[in-house]
C-alpha positions, 0 to 999 in steps of 0.5 A, spaced: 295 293 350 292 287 353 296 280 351 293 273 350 297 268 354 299 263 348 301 255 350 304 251 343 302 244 343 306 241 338 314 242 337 316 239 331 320 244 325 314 248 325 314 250 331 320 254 331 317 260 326 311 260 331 316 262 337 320 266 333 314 270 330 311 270 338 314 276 339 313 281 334 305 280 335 303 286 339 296 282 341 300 275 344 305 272 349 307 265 348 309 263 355 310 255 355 310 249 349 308 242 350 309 236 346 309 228 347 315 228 347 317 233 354 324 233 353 324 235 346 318 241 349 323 243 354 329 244 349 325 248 344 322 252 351 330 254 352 331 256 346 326 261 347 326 263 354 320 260 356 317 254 359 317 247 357 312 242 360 306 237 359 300 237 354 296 236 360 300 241 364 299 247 359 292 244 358 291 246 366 294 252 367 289 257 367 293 263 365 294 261 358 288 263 353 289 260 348 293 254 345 296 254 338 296 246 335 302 244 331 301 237 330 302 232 325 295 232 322 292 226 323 292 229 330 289 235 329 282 233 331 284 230 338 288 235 341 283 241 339 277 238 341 281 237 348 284 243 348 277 247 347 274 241 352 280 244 357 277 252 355 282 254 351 281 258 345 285 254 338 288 256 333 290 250 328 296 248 323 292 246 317 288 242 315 283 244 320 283 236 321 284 230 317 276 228 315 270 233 314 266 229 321 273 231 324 272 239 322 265 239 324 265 237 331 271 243 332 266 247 330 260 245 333 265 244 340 268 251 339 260 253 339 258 249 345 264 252 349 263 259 347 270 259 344 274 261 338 277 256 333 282 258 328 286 256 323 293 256 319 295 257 312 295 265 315 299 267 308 293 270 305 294 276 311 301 277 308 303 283 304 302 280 297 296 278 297 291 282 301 295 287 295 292 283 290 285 282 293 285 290 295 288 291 287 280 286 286 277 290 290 278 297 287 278 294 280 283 294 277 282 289 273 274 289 273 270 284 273 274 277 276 271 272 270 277 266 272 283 264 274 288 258 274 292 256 279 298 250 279 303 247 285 307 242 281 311 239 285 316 232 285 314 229 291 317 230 298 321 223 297 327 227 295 329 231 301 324 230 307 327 227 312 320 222 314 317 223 308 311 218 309 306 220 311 305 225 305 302 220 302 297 217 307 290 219 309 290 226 310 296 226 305 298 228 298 298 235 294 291 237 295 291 236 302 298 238 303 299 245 299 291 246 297 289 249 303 294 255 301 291 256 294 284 254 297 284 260 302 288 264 297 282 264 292 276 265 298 280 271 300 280 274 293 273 272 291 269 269 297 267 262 298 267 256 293 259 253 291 261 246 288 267 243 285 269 237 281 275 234 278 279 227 277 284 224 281 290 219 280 295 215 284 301 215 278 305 211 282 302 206 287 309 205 291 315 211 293 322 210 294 325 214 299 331 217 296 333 223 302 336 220 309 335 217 314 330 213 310 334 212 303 332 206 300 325 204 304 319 204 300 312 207 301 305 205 299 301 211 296 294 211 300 292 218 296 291 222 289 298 224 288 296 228 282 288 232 283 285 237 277 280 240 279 274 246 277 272 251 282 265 255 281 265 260 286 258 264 288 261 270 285 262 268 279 269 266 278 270 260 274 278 258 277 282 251 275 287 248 280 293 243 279 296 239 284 301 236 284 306 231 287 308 227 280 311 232 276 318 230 275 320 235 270 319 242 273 314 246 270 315 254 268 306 254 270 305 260 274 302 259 282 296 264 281 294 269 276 286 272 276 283 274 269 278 279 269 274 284 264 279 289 265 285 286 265 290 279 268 293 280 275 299 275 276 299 273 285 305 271 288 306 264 291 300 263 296 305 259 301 309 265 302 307 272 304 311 278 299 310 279 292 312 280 286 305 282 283 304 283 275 299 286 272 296 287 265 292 292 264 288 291 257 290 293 251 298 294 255 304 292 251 307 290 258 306 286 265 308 291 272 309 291 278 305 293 282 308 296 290 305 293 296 300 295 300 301 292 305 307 290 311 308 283 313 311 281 307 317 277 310 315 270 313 310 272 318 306 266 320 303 266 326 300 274 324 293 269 324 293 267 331 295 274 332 289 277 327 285 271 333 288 274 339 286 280 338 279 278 336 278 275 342 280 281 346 276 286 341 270 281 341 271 281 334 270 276 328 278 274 326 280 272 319 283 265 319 277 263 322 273 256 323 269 256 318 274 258 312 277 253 314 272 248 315 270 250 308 277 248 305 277 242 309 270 241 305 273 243 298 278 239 299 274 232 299 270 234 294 275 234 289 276 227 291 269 225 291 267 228 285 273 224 281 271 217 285 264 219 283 264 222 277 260 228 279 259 236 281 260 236 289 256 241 291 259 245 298 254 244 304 258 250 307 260 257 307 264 262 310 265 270 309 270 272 305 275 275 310 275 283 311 282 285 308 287 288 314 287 295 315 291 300 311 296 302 316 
């Protein structure tokens, strides 16, 4: 099978599970990474027996396809409209970028270029949910009338290393974990018709209590506790919570799906396996349900796979452009429509991902 020549642009933490995952994918080669920082790419590059090199230099190299962006967030934009600008296909960590003018102009250069974009998360092509979107599918709990979905979380203060920039623009419990929820939800049910919600900054300053900052403190720019309704255009009436002040823990489960026939229970969107319960109406008692599907270990990096092989097939991919613009606007939204008081109406769409094949 033909391969997609990749280049990573970004080599933080991230980018380990991506050059690991690199060569599982039949569709992808990973050939160079670059960074800001050279000798922190080289290193990486050694450690995977591949080369190490400039952004500037892995832009200009004409056998590679396609640049996978891991970079922090507020660097998104800039490093994918270079990258398209260069010719290159991008598929990006998320968010697609900070602000919804940002995402717009990935897409409309991506258009002009004649090129593909894509973005992370890709846990919804993990065998957990895409078990649970065909269990929908087929109807198992029949009509999908609701759903809840909670990330309670303390903050990252505790133990991130660099723990800032969580609570900058671009920051915070919805723009950090949202879009593993969000795309989880349009994967089971479609895109999001309007959203609203309150927002709150509970604690306007942070102590950073992890090394090798202990004791700095961070002024908190974004909503660190986000509740928010989604109405979906299918129907489905969902709440999310997330949160970075939950001090406490909580025992809330990360999905669960009401719907005519039955409650289906989803695994954590962040991860790609199971369990999945299920409650049929009338049962006495949750099951497990098997998995239909592999990729159930840590398999990031299966969407720039699932866009590599798109692009060679001339095919739409699954964790495309517009899913991610769409939850990059929904993100917004809840803020808006707290700050506004009002139901923000989505100006985008996107299709609902065809699910993988069975086999």
């Amino acid at each position: 099978m033909e391969k997609m020549k990749v280049g990573i642009i970004g080599t933080g933490n991230i980018s380990g599970i991506y050059l690991k995952n690199g060569s599982r994918f039949a569709s992808m080669e990973i050939v160079a990474c670059a960074d800001l920082d050279v000798e922190r790419a080289k290193a990486r590059a050694a450690e995977f027996g591949i080369r190490g090199c400039t952004v500037e230099e892995l832009l200009a190299d004409h056998e590679i396809g396609m640049v996978i962006n891991l970079t922090i967030p507020q660097a998104h934009a800039a490093v994918c409209l270079q990258a398209l600008e260069a010719g290159k296909h991008v598929y990006v960590e998320k968010p697609l970028a900070v602000t919804r003018e940002e995402g717009q102009r990935i897409l409309e250069t991506a258009k002009r270029q004649g090129l593909y974009i894509g973005g992370a998360p890709d846990t919804f092509l993990g065998g957990g949910i895409q078990t649970c979107a065909k269990l929908i599918e087929d109807g198992w709990i029949g009509t999908p009338i609701g759903a809840t979905a909670f990330m309670m979380s303390g903050g990252h203060e505790s133990w991130h290393p660099d723990p800032e920039f969580y609570y900058r623009k671009g920051g915070g419990p919805m723009f950090d974990m949202g879009p593993y929820y969000l795309t989880a939800l349009v994967a089971l049910f479609g895109p999001i018709r309007r959203v609203t919600g309150s927002a709150r900054i509970s604690y306007p300053q942070r102590t950073i209590k992890s090394q090798p900052k202990f004791g700095q403190r961070i002024d908190v720019e974004v909503p660190t506790h986000v509740a928010g309704i989604l109405d979906f255009e299918a129907g489905p009436v969902v709440t999310l919570l997330t949160s970075f002040d939950v001090k406490g823990g909580s025992q809330l489960p990360n999905i669960e799906v009401y719907g005519s026939a039955g409650t289906l229970r989803v695994p954590d969107p962040n991860t790609f396996g199971g369990p999945i319960l299920l409650k049929r109406a009338g049962a006495s008692e949750w099951k497990e349900m098997p998995l239909a599907y592999g990729n159930d270990d840590n398999a990031r990096g299966i969407g720039a796979a699932d866009m590599a092989a798109a692009i060679l097939a001339g095919r739409q991919h699954r964790a495309n452009g517009e899913l991610a613009y769409h939850v990059l606007e929904a993100m917004h939204g809840f803020h808006d429509a707290s700050e506004q008081g009002i139901h923000y109406s989505m100006k985008s769409t996107c299709a609902k991902p065809e699910l993988l094949p069975l086999e």
